[in-house]
C-alpha positions as CSV (number, residue, x, y, z in Angstrom):
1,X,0.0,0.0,0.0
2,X,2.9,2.4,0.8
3,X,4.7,1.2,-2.3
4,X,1.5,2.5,-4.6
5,X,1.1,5.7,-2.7
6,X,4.8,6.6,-3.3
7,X,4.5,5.6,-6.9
8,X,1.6,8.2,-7.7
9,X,3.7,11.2,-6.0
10,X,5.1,13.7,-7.8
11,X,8.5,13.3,-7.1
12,X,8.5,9.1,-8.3
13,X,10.6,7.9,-11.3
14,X,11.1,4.5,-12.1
15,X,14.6,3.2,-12.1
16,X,16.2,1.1,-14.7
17,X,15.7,-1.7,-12.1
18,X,11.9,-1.7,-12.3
19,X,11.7,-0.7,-15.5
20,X,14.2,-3.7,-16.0
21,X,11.7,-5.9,-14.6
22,X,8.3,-4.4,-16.0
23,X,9.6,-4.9,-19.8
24,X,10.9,-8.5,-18.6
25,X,7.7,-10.1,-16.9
26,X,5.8,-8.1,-19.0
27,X,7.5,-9.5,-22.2
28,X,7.2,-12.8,-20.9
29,X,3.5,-13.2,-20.1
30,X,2.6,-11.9,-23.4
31,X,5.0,-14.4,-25.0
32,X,3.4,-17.0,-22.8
33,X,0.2,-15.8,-23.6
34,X,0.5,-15.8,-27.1
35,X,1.8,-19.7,-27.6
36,X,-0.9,-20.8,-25.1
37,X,-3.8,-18.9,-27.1
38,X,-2.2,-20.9,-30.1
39,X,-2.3,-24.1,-28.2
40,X,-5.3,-24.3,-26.8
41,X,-6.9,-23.1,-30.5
42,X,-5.9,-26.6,-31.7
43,X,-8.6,-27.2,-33.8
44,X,-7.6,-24.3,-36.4
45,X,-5.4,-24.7,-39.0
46,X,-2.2,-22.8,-39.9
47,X,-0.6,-22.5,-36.5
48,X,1.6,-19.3,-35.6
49,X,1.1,-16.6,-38.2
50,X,3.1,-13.9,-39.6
51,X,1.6,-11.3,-37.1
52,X,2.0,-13.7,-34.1
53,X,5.5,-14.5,-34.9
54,X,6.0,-10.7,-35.1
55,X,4.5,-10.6,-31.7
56,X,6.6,-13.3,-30.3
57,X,9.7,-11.7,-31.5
58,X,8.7,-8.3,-30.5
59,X,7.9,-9.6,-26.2
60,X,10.9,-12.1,-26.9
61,X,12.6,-8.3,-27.7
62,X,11.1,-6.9,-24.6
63,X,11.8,-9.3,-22.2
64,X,15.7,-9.3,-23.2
65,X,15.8,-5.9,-23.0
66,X,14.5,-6.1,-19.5
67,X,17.2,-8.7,-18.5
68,X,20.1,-6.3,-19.7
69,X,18.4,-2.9,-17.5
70,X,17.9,-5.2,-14.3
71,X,21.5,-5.1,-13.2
72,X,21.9,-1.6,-14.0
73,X,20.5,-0.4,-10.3
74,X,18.5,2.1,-8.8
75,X,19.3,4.9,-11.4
76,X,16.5,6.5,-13.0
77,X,15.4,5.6,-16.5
């Protein structure tokens, strides 16, 4: 509760740490998301498309990006 209240001041920046993580889990649910919304669609045909294998490429993108801001610390982004 005092981590939300502190995030909607004005004086709150995210740091390349959370922004780190944000891109990362965020890049990874969607990739997630998108292979399971293929899976369990099994009774289609043609599998992954051209726009969800842009989409996997692009939260595949995200989520690396993520991994290379984590270790960059509490700076701001």
């Amino acid at each position: 509760m005092v981590y939300f209240r502190l995030m909607f001041s004005n004086h709150f920046t995210f740091t390349k740490r959370q922004l780190g993580w944000l891109l990362l889990v965020g890049g990874i649910v969607v990739f997630v998301g998108i292979i399971s919304i293929d899976l369990l669609d099994a009774g289609r045909e043609g599998g992954i498309g051209p726009a969800q294998q842009l989409a996997l490429a692009v939260s595949a993108g995200a989520a690396l990006l993520g991994l290379t801001l984590i270790p960059l610390g509490d700076t701001p982004a």
